[in-house]
C-alpha positions in Angstrom: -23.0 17.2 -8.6 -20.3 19.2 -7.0 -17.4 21.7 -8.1 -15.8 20.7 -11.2 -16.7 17.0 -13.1 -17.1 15.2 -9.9 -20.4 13.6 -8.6 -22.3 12.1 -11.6 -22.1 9.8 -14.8 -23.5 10.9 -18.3 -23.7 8.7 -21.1 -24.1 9.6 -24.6 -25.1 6.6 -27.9 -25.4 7.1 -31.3 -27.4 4.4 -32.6 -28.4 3.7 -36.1 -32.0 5.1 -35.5 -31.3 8.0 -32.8 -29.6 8.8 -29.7 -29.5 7.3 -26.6 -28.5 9.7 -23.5 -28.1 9.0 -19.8 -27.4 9.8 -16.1 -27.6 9.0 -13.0 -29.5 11.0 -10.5 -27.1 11.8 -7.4 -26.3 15.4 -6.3 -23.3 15.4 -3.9 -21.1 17.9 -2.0 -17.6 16.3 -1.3 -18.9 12.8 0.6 -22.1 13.9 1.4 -25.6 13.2 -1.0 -27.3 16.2 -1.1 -30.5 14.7 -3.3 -31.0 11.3 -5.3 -33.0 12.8 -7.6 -31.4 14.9 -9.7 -32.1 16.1 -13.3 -29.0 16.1 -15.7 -30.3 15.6 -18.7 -32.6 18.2 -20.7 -34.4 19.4 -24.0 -33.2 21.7 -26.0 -35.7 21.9 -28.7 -38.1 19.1 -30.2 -34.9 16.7 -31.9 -32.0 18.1 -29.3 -30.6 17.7 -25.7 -28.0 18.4 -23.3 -26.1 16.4 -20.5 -24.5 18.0 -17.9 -21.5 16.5 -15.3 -20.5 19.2 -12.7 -22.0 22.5 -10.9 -25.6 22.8 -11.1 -25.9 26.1 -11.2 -24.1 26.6 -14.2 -25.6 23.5 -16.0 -28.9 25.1 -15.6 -27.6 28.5 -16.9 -26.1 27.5 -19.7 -29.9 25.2 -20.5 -31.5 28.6 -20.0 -29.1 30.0 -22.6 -29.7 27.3 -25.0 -33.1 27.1 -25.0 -33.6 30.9 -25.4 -30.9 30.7 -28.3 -32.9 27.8 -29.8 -36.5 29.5 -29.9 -34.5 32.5 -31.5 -32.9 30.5 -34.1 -36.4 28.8 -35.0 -38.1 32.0 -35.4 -35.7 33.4 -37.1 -34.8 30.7 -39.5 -37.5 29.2 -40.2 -36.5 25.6 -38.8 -34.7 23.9 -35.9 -31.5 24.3 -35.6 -28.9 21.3 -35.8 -27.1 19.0 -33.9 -23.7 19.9 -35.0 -24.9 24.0 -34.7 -26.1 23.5 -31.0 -23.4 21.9 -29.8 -20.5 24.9 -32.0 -23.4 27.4 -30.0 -22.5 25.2 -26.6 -18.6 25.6 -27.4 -18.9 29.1 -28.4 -20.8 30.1 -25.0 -18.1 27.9 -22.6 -15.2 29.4 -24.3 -16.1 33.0 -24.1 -17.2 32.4 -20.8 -13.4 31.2 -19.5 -12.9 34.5 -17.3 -16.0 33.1 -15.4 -15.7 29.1 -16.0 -18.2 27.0 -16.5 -17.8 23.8 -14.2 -19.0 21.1 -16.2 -19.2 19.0 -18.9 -21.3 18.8 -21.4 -22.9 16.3 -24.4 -25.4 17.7 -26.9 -26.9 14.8 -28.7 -29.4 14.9 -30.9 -31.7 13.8 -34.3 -32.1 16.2 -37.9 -31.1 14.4 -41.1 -29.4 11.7 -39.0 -28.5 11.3 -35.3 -25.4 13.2 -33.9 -23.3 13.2 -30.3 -21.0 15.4 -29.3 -18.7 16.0 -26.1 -17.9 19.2 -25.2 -15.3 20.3 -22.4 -15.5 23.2 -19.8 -13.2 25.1 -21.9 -15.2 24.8 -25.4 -13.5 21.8 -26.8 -15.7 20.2 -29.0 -15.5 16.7 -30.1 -17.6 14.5 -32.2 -18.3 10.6 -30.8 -20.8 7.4 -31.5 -20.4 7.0 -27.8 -19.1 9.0 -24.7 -19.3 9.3 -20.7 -18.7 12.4 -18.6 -18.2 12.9 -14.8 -16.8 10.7 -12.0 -17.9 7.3 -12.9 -16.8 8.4 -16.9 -13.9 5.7 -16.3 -16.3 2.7 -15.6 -19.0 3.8 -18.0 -16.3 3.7 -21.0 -15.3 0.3 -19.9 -18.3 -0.9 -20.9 -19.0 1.3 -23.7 -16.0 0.4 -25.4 -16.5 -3.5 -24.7 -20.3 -3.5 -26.6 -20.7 -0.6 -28.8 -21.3 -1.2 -32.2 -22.2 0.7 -35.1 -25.4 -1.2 -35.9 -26.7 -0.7 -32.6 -30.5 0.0 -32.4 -31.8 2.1 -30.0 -33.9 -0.4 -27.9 -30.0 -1.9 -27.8 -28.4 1.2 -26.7 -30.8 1.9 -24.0 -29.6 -1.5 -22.5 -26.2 -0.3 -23.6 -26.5 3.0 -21.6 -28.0 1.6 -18.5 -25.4 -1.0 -18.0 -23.0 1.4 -18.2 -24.6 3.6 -15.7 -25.0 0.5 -13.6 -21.4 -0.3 -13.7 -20.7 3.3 -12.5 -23.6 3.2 -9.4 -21.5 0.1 -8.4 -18.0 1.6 -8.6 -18.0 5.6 -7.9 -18.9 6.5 -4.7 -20.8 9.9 -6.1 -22.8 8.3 -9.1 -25.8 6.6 -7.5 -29.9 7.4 -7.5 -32.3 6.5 -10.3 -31.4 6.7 -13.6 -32.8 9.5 -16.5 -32.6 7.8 -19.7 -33.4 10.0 -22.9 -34.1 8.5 -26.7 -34.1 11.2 -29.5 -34.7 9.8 -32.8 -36.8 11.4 -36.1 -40.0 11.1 -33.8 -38.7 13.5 -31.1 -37.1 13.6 -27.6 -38.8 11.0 -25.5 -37.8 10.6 -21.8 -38.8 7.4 -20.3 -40.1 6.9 -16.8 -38.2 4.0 -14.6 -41.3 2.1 -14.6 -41.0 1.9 -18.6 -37.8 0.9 -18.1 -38.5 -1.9 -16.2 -40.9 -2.7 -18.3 -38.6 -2.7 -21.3 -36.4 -4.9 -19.8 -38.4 -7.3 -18.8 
């Protein structure tokens, strides 16, 4: 991941029984590959999880922040906190934070009463989606997002979903490349699945 959205694909699904997030694990700088194994995709809390496409640095800050934030609100509440109320906490961090920009961009996905995505800009910009992309590769990922999403979609169809549309990227952006992380959250909990069940699940 370099300066600004460059250097990665993220892929976010909303299926009918959870969420479906995704990325590929290159780190460049300009035209070089710094690593090929790469971490963009985290836990939040138990149902919630962030993407990152950009600088590193500040995608692990801001999971610092969030996580902190998180523990708080269950202590202090009682429960977890939301989908929709981690990604306004996301928004409200990167838009008080524009004297000191965050470079990246951001989806919060996650599971409470039902599963929710959203995308949310360097700026703060918040939007709501039953699919999205983020980074270099967005472009190609979309393509084929926009071609085979459907609202019915199960998960074990939008982890096929999500990895052909990383695929697509590896294939097309010079600076998405690596394995893959792949990411189901449904009312069971975050789940992160190794390549070798991946494999297996497509086989």
């Amino acid at each position: 991941m370099t300066e600004g959205l460059k250097g990665t694909t993220t892929v976010g699904i909303v299926c009918k029984d959870g969420v479906v997030l995704a990325a590929d694990r290159r780190a460049s700088l300009g035209n070089m590959v710094l690593s090929e194994n790469v971490t963009k995709i985290f836990q939040i809390d138990e149902h919630l999880a962030l993407a990152g496409a950009g600088s590193v640095g500040d995608i692990l800050g801001l999971v610092r922040r969030l996580r902190a934030e998180a523990r708080l609100y269950r202590a202090r509440v009682g429960k977890e906190m939301s989908v929709k109320a981690l990604a306004t906490l996301t928004a409200n961090v990167l838009h008080g934070g524009r004297g000191y920009a965050y470079y990246a961009w951001f989806l919060v996905g996650g599971y409470d009463e039902k599963p929710g995505l959203y995308s949310i800009d360097s700026a703060g910009g918040v939007t709501a989606d039953r699919f999205t992309a983020a980074g270099s590769g967005m472009e190609f990922a979309f393509s084929i997002l926009e071609e085979n999403y459907r609202d019915d979609l199960s998960v074990d169809g939008g982890i096929k979903l999500a990895l052909k549309a990383i695929k697509v990227a590896t294939r097309r952006d010079v600076f998405t490349g690596g394995g893959v992380t792949l990411v189901t959250i449904t009312k069971e909990g975050y789940r992160e699945w190794s390549e070798e069940e991946l494999r297996a699940f497509l086989e």
